[in-house]
N, C-alpha and C positions, 0 to 999 in steps of 0.2 A: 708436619703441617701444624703452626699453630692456633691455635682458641680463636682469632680474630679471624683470620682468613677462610677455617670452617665454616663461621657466624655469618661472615660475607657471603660466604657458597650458598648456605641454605635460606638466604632473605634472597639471594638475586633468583635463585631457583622458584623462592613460594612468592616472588615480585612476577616471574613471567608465567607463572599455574593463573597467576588469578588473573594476570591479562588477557591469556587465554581464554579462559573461563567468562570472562566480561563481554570480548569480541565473539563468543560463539553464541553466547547470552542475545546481545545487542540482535547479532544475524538472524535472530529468528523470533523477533519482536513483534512485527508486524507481519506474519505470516500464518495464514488463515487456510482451513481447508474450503473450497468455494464450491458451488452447486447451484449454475445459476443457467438458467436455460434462455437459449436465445427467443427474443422479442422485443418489445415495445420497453425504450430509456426508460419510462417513468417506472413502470414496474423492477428493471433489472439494477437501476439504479439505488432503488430501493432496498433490494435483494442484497446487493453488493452492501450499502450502511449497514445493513443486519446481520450480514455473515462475520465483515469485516470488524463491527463494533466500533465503527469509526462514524461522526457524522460529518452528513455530505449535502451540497448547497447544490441548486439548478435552478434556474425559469423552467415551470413545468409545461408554459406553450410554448420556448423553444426548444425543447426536445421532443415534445407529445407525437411528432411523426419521425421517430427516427428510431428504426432496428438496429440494435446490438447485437453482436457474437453471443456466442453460449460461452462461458468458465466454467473449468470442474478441473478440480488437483489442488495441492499446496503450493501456496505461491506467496508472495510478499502480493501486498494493497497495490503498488505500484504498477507489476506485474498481470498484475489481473485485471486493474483499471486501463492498460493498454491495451490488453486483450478485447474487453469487453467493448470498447471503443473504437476498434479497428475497422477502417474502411467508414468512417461515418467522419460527421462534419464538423463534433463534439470534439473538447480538449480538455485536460482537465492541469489542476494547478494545489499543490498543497497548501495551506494556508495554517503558517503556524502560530500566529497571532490568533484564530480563532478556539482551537486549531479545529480544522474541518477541509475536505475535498471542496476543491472550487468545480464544476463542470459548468464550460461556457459553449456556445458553438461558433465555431468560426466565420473572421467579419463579415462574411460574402454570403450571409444567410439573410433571405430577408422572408420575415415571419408572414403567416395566414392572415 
């Protein structure tokens, strides 16, 4: 084997360690351990900006009546904001120009 094709072996080798290493990096970026107990958006939604470290945008009279699920585990932002969300009328949308959670509630809400 010679001097070049060794040199080749061990750059494509330490080329896919650090691809590796990058995509298992990236995977677990945004993943928070959560502990958020079900109740009332304003507060859980709250709860989630804080755990998550992330900030997050709402009308606080369009959510002020609407129960959330409970999170608790490791989970990606995503994962958890689906969770938290579920079964209610709330949507939410990433915003990477802010960058911030958008939480809206869906058209067919009409407010107090």
């Amino acid at each position: 084997m010679s001097l070049s094709s060794k040199s080749s072996r061990i750059t494509a080798y330490f080329l896919i360690f650090v691809l590796v290493f990058v995509a298992c990096h990236n995977q677990n970026r945004d993943r928070s351990n959560f502990d958020i107990e079900k109740g009332n958006a304003l507060v859980s939604l709250k709860q989630f900006a804080s755990q998550a470290k992330v900030e997050i945008r709402f009308n606080s009279v369009a959510v002020s009546d609407v129960k959330t699920r409970a999170v608790k585990g490791n989970m990606s932002n995503k994962e958890a904001l689906e969770l938290l969300l579920q079964d209610t009328d709330l949507n939410f949308r990433y915003d990477r120009s802010s960058p911030a959670y958008i939480i809206t509630r869906s058209e067919l809400y009409i407010g107090p």
